[in-house]
N, C-alpha and C positions, 0 to 999 in steps of 0.2 A: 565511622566511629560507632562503637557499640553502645545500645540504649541504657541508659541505668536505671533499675526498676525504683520507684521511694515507695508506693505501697500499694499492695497488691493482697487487699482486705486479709489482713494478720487474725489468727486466730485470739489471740491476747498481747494484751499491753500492760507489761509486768513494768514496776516501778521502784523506785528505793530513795528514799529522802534524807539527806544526812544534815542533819539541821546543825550540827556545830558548822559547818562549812556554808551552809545553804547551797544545798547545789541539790536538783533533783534529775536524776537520771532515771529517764524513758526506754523499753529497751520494747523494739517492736516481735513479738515472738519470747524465745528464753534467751537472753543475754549472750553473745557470742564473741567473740577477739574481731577488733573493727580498728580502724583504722580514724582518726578524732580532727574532722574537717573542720575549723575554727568562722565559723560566717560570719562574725565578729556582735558583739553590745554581748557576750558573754551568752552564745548559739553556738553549740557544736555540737555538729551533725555525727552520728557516727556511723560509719562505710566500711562494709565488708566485702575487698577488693577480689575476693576467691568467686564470689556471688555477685558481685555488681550491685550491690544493692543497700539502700539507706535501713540500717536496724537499730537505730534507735537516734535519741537527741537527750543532751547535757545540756541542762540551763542552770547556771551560776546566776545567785544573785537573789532569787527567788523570792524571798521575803521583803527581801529590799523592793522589787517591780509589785509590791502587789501593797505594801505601803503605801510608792508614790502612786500608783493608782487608784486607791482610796482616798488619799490626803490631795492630789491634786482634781481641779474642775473637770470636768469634761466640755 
């Protein structure tokens, strides 16, 4: 089985936050057609299967984890 590269020091890490939806997409490099692995609590990896390789992550939810992380103790 062939190795699958997740990251191998990217020159930039371009972003885009779409606050009506809350979902903030990560994109490792400049954004490319990927293929959207779901790891589930609302993580998805995104895998560009021509490259073998992890370029970016989708996290839904966003305001909402960063609320209950505030609001709840540690």
């Amino acid at each position: 089985m062939e190795a699958v590269k997740i990251l191998e020091k990217p020159t930039t890490i371009t972003w885009d936050y779409d606050e009506e939806a809350d979902i903030l997409y990560l994109s490792i490099g400049e954004p490319v057609p990927a293929v959207g692995l779901d790891i589930g609590e609302g993580i998805i990896i995104r895998y560009n299967e021509d490259r073998r390789e992890v370029v970016g992550l989708t996290l839904i939810g966003l305001r909402a984890r960063m609320m209950k992380s505030l609001i709840t103790p540690h």
